[in-house]
N, C-alpha and C positions, 0 to 999 in steps of 0.2 A: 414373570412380572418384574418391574423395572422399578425401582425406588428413587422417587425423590429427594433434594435435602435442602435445610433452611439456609445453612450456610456454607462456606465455598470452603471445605477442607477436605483434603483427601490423603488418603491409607491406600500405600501400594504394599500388596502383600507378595512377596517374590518367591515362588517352590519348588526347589529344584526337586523332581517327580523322579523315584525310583525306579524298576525293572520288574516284569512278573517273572516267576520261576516257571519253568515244567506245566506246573499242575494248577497256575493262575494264581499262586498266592504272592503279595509285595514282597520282594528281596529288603529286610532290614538290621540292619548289622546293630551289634551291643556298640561296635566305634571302628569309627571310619580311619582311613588314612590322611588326605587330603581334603579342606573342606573346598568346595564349589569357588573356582576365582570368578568364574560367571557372573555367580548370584554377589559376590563380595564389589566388583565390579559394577553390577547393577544397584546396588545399595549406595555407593559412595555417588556414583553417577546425581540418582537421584536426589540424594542430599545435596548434591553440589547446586543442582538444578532448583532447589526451593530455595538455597539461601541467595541463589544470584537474585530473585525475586520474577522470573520468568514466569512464574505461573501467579503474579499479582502478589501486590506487598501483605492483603491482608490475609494470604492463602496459608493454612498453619498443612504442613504435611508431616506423617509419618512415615517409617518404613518397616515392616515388619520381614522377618524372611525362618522359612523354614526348610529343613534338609531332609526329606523322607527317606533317606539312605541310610540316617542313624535316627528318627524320632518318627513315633507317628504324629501323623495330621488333624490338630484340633479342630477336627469337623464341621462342631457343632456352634463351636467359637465362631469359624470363619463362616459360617452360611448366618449366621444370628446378624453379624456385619450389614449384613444385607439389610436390616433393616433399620439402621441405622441413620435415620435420618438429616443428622447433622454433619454428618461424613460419608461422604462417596467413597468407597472400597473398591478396589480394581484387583483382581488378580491375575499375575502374569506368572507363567509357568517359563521357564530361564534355561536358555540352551540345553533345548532338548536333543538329544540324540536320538537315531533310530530308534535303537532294545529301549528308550523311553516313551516313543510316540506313544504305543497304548495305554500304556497308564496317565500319560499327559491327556491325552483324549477322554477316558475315562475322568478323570479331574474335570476337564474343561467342561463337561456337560453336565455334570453333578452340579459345578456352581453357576453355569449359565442355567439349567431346572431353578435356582434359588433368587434368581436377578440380577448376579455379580456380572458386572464386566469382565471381562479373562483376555489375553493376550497370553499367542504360543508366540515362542522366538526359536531360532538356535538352527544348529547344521541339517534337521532333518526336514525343514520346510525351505530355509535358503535354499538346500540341497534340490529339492523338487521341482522349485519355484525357477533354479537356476537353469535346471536341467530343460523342463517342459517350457515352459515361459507361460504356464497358466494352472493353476490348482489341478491335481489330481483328485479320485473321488474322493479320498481319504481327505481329502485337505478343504473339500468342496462341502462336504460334511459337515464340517465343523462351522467353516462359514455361515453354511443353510439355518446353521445354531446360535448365531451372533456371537460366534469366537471370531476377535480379531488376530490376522496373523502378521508375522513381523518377517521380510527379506532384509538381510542387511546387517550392517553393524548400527548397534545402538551407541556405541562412541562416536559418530559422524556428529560433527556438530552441529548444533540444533537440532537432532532429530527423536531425541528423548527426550526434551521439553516439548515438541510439536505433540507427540503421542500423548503425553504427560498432561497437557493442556485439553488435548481432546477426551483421554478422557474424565477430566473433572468436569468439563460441560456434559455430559453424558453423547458426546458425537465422533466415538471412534468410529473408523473406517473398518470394512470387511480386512482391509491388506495396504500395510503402509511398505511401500518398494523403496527401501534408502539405498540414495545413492552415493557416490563418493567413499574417503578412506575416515577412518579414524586420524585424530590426531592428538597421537599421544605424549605431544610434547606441552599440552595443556589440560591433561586426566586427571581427574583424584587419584588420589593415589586408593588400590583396593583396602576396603577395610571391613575383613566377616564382623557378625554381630558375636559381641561375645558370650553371651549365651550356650552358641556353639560349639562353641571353641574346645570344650571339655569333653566332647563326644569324639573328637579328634588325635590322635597321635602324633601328627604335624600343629603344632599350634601357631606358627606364625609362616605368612603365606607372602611378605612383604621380602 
């Protein structure tokens, strides 16, 4: 089921999705080394992108972001989201790697069962998408499930405000194909949420 909302704000929640071990349980460490420049990257991004006012002046956005490599997943929190009428919630699972697809899949479908929007990105769907030039079953999958999937760099410009737009209307695509390079001579600069930061050993990523 897909939720409504009165007014035009939106909560992009970004998680970078852990690995299972052996025996199927989540890999999660008491503190990590390095936190995610992915997800710090996509944070600043999107901050960048509500204050230029691209996704409309009176659009209030959040950014929330979580690391399941040192924390677990407030579940209950993020699926309740959903029904949140006054705020579109989007969840986008942040350069995934292979040893990550399963458990990113596993996620993806937990919160598309709940109504959220979800977006995969990262090396292990570019990588397929690169390779084949058309979804594999594994990626076809998730489609079938109204995951949308991300080829490309989200630093191209304008192309995470286009996604970011689509979906506060609720009209993401199955597969947005970005073209072109990054240019990172006009980025934010990354910045983790600090929150994080204390689960880390490396505390500054700049």
């Amino acid at each position: 089921m897909e939720y409504s909302m009165k007014n035009g704000n939106l909560r992009v929640v970004y998680i970078r999705p852990s690995t299972y071990d052996d025996e199927g349980y989540v890999y999660r460490y008491w503190r990590g080394i390095v936190p995610s420049n992915t997800v710090a990257c996509l944070r600043s991004l999107t901050l960048a992108v509500a204050e230029s006012g691209e996704l409309g002046q009176d659009v209030q956005t959040s950014v929330v972001t979580f690391d399941e490599t040192v924390e677990r997943l407030p579940m209950g929190r993020i699926l309740r989201w959903a029904k949140d009428r006054d705020t579109r919630t989007v969840v986008a699972l942040a350069g995934v790697q292979t040893n990550q697809f399963p458990r990113a899949t596993d996620l993806a479908l937990r919160f598309r069962a709940a109504g959220l929007p979800v977006i995969i990105g990262g090396f292990h769907v570019s990588g397929i998408l690169a390779l084949f030039n058309e979804p594999n079953r594994e990626l076809q999958h998730l489609i079938d499930h109204g995951v949308t999937l991300i080829k490309g760099e989200a630093e191209v410009p304008g192309a995470l405000a286009e996604i970011l737009r689509d979906a506060l209307h609720g009209r993401l695509k199955p597969l947005y194909d970005i073209k072109g390079y990054p240019d990172l001579r006009h980025a934010p600069i990354p910045e983790p949420d600090t929150k994080i930061m204390g689960k880390f050993v490396v505390k500054d990523i700049s």
